[in-house]
C-alpha positions as CSV (number, residue, x, y, z in Angstrom):
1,X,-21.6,-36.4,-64.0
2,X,-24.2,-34.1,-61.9
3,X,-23.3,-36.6,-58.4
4,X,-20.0,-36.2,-59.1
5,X,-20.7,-32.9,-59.8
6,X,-23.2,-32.2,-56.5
7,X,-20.5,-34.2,-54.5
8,X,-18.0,-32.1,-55.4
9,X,-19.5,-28.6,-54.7
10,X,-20.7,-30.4,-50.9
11,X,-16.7,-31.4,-50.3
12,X,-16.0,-27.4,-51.4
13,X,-18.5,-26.4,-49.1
14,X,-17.4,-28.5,-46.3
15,X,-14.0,-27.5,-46.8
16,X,-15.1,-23.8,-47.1
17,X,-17.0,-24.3,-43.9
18,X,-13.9,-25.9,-42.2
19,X,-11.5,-22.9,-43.1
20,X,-14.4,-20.3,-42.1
21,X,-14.4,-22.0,-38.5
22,X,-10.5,-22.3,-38.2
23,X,-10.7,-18.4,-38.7
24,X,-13.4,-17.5,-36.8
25,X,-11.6,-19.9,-33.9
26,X,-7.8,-18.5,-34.4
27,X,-9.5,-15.2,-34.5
28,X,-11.2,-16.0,-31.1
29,X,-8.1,-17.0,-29.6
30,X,-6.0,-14.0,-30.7
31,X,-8.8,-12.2,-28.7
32,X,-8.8,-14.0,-26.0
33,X,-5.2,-14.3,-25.4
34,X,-5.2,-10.0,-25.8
35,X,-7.6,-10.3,-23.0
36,X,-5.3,-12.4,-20.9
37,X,-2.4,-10.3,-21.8
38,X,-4.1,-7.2,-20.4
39,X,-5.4,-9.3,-17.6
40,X,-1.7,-10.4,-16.7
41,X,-0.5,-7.0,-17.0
42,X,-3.4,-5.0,-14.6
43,X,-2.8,-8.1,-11.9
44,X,1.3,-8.0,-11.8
45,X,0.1,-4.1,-11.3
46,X,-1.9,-4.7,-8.4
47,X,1.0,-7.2,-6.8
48,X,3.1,-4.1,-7.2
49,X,0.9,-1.7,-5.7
50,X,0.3,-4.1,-3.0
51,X,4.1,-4.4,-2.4
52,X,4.8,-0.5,-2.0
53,X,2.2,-0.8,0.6
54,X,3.7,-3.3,2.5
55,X,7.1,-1.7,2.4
56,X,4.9,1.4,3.5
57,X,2.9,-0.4,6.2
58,X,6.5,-2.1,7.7
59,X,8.5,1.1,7.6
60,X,5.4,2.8,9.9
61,X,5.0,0.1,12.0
62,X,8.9,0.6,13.1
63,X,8.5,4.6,12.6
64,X,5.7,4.2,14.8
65,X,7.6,2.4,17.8
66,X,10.4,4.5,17.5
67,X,8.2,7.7,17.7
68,X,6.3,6.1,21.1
69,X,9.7,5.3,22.5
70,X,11.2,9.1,21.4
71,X,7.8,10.4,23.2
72,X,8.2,8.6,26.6
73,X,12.1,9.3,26.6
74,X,11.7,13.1,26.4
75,X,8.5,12.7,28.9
76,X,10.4,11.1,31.5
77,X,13.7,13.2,31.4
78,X,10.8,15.8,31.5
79,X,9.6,14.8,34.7
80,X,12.7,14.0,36.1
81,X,13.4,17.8,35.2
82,X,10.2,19.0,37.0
83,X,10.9,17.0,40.5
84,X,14.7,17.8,40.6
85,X,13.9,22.0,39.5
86,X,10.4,22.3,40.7
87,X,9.6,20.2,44.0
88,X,7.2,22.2,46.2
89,X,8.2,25.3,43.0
90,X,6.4,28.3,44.5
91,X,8.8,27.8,47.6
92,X,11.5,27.5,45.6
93,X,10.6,30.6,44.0
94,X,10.4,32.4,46.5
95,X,13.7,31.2,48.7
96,X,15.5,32.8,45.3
97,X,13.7,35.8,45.2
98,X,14.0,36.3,49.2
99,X,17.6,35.4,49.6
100,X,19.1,37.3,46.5
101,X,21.5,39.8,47.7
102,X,21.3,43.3,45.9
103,X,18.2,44.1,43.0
104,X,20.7,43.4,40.3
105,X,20.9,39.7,42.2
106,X,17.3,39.2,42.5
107,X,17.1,40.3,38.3
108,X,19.6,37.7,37.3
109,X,18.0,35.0,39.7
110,X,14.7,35.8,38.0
111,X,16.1,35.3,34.6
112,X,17.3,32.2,35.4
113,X,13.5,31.1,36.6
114,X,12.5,32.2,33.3
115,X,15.1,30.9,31.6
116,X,14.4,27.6,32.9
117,X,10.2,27.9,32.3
118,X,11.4,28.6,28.9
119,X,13.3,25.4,28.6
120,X,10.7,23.9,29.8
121,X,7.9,25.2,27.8
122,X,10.0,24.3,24.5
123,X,10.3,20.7,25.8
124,X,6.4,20.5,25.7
125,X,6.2,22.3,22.5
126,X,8.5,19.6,21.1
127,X,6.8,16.6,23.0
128,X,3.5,18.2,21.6
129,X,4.8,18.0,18.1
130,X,5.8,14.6,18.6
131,X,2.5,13.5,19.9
132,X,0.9,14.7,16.7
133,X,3.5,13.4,14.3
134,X,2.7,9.9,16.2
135,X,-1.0,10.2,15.4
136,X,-0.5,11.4,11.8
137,X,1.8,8.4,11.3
138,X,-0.5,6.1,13.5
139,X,-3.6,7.2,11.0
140,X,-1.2,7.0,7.7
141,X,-0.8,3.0,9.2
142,X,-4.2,3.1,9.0
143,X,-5.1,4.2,5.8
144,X,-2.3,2.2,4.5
145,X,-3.6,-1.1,6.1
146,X,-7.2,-0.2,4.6
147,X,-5.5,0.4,1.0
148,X,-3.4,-2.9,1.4
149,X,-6.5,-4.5,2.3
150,X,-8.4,-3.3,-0.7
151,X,-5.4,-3.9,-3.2
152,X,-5.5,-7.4,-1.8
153,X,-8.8,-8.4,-2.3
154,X,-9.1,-6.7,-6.3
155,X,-5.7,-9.4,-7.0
156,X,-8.1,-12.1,-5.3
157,X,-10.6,-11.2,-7.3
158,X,-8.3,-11.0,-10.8
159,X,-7.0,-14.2,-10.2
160,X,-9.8,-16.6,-10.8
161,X,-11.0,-14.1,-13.8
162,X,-7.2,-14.8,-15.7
163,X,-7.7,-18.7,-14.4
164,X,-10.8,-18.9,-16.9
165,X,-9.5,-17.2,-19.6
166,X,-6.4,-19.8,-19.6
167,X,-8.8,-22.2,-19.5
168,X,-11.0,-21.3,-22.3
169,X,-7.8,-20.1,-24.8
170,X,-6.7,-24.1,-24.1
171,X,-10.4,-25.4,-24.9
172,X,-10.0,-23.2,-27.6
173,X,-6.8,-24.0,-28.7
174,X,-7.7,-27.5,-28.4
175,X,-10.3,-26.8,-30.6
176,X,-8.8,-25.0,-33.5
177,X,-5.9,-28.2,-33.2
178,X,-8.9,-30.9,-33.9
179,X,-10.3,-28.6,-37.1
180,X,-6.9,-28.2,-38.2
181,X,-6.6,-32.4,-38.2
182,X,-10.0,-32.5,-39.5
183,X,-9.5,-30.3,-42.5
184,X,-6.3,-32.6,-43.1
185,X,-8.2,-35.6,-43.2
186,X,-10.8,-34.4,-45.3
């Protein structure tokens, strides 16, 4: 008969409908869960990042120490140097240079001033190139605290992003289950 007929083509269209929606839905959600895939994958990048910079930022904050301590050692066996060799120097000089015996006497006692400015002027030089490797590690702390900083905040900013895409591939999923069960009714 035509209702049985009409009926019929309405039940194929329904059910038509019904498998056009669980598609477009399971289609959806394979989507979706690509997206939170990637979005997993660039956020357990960040952590690592911001690990390495950790690591980084606790090996110069020890480096760091170590480098102040290494400066005031050599400053103080400097000065120690300076008051035992040097006290009232230019009468020190002198007393050498007056009491030496013979030329060849004052010559060697010279040398030996020199010998010991020279010492002295490589102690600086060194003290001087720990100074700037201090400040270089001091400003690579820096940088590195700015960076962690940075890496930080992105993750914080990830996190909620892959929260709502959970959330909306278990609406979804939740969704595709209750077509599914409709279909099977129908």
């Amino acid at each position: 008969s035509a209702l049985a007929s009409e009926e019929y083509k309405r039940a194929l269209a329904a059910y038509n409908q019904t498998k056009a929606d669980i598609a477009a839905a399971e289609e959806l959600k394979i989507s979706l869960d690509k997206e939170i895939f990637a979005k997993e994958a660039e956020i357990e990048k960040t952590q690592s990042l911001l690990t390495t910079y950790n690591e980084q930022l606790a090996y110069y904050s020890v480096a760091v120490v170590e480098k102040q301590t290494e400066i005031d050692d050599r400053w103080r066996v400097f000065l120690d140097r300076v008051r035992i060799n040097y006290e009232d120097s230019f009468t020190s000089y002198l007393e050498i240079v007056l009491s030496s015996d013979s030329f060849s006497d004052l010559l060697y006692r010279v040398d030996i001033i020199a010998s010991l400015l020279e010492y002295d002027k490589h102690v600086l030089a060194a003290l001087d190139t720990a100074k700037k490797d201090l400040t270089a590690m001091q400003t690579e702390y820096q940088r590195l605290q700015f960076k962690a900083q940075e890496t930080l905040n992105t993750l914080m900013e990830q996190l909620p992003v892959l929260e709502d895409k959970r959330a909306e591939s278990a609406r979804l999923l939740a969704e595709l289950d209750e077509k599914v069960l409709q279909a099977m009714r129908n």
